[in-house]
N, C-alpha and C positions, 0 to 999 in steps of 0.2 A: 582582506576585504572588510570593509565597512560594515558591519548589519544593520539596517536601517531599523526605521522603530515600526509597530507593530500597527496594522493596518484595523482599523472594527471590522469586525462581523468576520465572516469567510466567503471563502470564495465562491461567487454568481455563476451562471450559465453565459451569461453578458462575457466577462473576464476571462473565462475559459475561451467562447466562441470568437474574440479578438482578438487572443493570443494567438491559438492554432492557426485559424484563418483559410481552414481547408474542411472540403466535404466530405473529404474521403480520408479520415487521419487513419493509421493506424494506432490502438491503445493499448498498452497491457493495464487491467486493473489486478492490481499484487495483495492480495491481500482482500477479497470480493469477498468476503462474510456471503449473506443473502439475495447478491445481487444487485444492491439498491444503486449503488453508484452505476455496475454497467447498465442499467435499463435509461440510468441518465444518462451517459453517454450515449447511446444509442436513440432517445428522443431529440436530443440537440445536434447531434453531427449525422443525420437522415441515411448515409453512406457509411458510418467507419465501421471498420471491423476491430473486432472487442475482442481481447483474447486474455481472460479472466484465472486467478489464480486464487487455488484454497484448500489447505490441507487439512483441515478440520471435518469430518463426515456432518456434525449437525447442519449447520448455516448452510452446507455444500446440500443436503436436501433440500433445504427450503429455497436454494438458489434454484434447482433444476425442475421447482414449480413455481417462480416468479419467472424465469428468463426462457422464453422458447423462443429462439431466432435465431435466424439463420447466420447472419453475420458476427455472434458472440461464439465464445469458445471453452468451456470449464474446463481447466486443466488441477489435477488433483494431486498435486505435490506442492512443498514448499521450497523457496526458491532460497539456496544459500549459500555458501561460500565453496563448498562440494557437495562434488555429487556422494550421491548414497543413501542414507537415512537419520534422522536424528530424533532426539527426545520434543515430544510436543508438547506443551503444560498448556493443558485446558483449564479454560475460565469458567465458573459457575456464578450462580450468585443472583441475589432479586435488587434492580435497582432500589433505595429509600424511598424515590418520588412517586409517587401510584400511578400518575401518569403517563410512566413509559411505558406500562405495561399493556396499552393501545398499540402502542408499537414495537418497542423492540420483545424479543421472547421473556419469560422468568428465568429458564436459567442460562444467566448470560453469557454468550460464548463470543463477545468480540474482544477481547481480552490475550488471548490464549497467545503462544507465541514459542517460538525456539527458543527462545532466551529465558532463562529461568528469573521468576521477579523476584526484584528486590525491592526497593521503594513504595513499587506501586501498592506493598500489600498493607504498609501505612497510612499513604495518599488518598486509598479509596476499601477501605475495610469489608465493605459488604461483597467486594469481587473474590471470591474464594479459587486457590488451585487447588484440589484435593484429588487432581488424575492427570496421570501422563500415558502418551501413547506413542508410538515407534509410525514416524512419517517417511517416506520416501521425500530426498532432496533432488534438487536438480540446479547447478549454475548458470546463471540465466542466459552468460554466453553458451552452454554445451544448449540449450534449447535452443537458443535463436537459432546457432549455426545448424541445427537439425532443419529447423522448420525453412531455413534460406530466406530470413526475416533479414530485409533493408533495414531502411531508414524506418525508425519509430518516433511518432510526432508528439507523444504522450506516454508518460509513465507514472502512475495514479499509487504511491504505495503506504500502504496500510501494516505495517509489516511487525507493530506492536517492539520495539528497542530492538529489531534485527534489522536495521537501516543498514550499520557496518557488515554485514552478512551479505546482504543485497549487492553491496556497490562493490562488495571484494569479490565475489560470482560473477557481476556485471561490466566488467570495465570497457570490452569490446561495444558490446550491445550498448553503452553510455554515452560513448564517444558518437555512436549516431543518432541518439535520440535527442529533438528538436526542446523539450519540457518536462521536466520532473517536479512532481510535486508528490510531497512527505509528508507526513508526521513527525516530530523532533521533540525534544525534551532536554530540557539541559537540566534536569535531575536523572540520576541512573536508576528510573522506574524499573527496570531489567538489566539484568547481571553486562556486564559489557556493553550497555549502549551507549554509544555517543554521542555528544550535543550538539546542536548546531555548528557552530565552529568547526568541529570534526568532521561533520558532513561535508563542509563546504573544502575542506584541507584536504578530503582527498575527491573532490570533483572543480579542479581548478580554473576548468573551463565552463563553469558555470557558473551566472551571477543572476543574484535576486531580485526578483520581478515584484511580488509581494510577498509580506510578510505577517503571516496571522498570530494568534494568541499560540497554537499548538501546530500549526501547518507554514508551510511554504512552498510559495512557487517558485522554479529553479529555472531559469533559461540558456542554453547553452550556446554562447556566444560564438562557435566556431560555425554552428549553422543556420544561425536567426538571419 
């Protein structure tokens, strides 16, 4: 496949709500830190049911005082290649820019990930791991096929270089999902992750819709 070149900015409410084109999507958000994306899904799609994913306890607080509705769902594992448990390397750290700290917390925890870093702790020095903690996993197929999850119209993942983790748990549950959209890196910011290319090499039946600086939208040709 072609990768096209790289779109400005990221992705709108506009882009999202022309893609789906439904009221009622169903979404997993993978990787939901504090919320902030499912409360947007849930402002733009009036219907869809949100069902949100986060194995980190900080951000999973501040999610369960940002999100109260009925149609979202916090599920408190991290989703990966098996079930059972793995090592979680939590992120600390004070952004440089004084500004974020309006917004995001001081010590930063959207970082953290099952993949131990590599790169990133070059790339961006002031994100510190200095704690690991033992998470409960789950394969996203053994969830779906619990929960008797159809067709999913959205898959929103934030999964910090455990993309390949996701999509080897996920292959069932991928095959019916209508959009996925990632995060990517074609530097190996964490221990095994793979780049673009790699994403795309093992979801064959998906081709790119757009393409941002660190994100992509994915659409799955067999059900658009």
């Amino acid at each position: 496949m072609t990768i096209p070149d790289i779109t400005p900015g990221e992705i709108d409410a506009d882009t999202l709500q022309r893609s789906i084109a439904r009221r009622d999507p169903v979404i997993l958000d993978i990787g939901c830190n504090d919320g902030s994306h499912t409360l947007w899904f849930l402002k733009i799609f009036r219907r869809a049911r949100v069902y949100s994913f986060e194995p980190d306890p900080r951000p999973r607080k501040r999610f369960m005082e940002n999100v109260k509705h009925h149609r979202a769902v916090l599920l408190e594992f991290a989703l990966a290649a098996e079930d059972g448990e793995t090592e979680f390397h939590m992120s600390s750290g004070q952004h440089p820019d004084p500004r974020y700290d309006r917004v995001f917390v001081k010590d930063w925890d959207y970082s953290g990930s099952i993949r131990k870093p590599k790169l990133h702790v070059q790339a961006y020095p002031w994100v510190k791991f200095e704690r690991t903690i033992t998470v409960p996993t789950r394969r996203l197929d053994t969830w779906a096929k619990a929960e008797n999850l159809g067709q999913v119209d959205l898959i929103w993942a934030d999964v910090q270089g455990a993309e390949v983790d996701l999509i080897a748990g996920g292959s069932e549950t991928l095959r019916r999902t209508r959009y996925f959209y990632t995060e990517y890196s074609n530097e190996e910011l964490y221990e095994g992750e793979i780049t673009l290319e790699g994403i795309l090499e093992r979801l064959p039946e998906f081709e790119i819709v757009h393409r941002y600086q660190n994100d992509v939208l994915l659409r799955n040709a067999g059900l658009v």
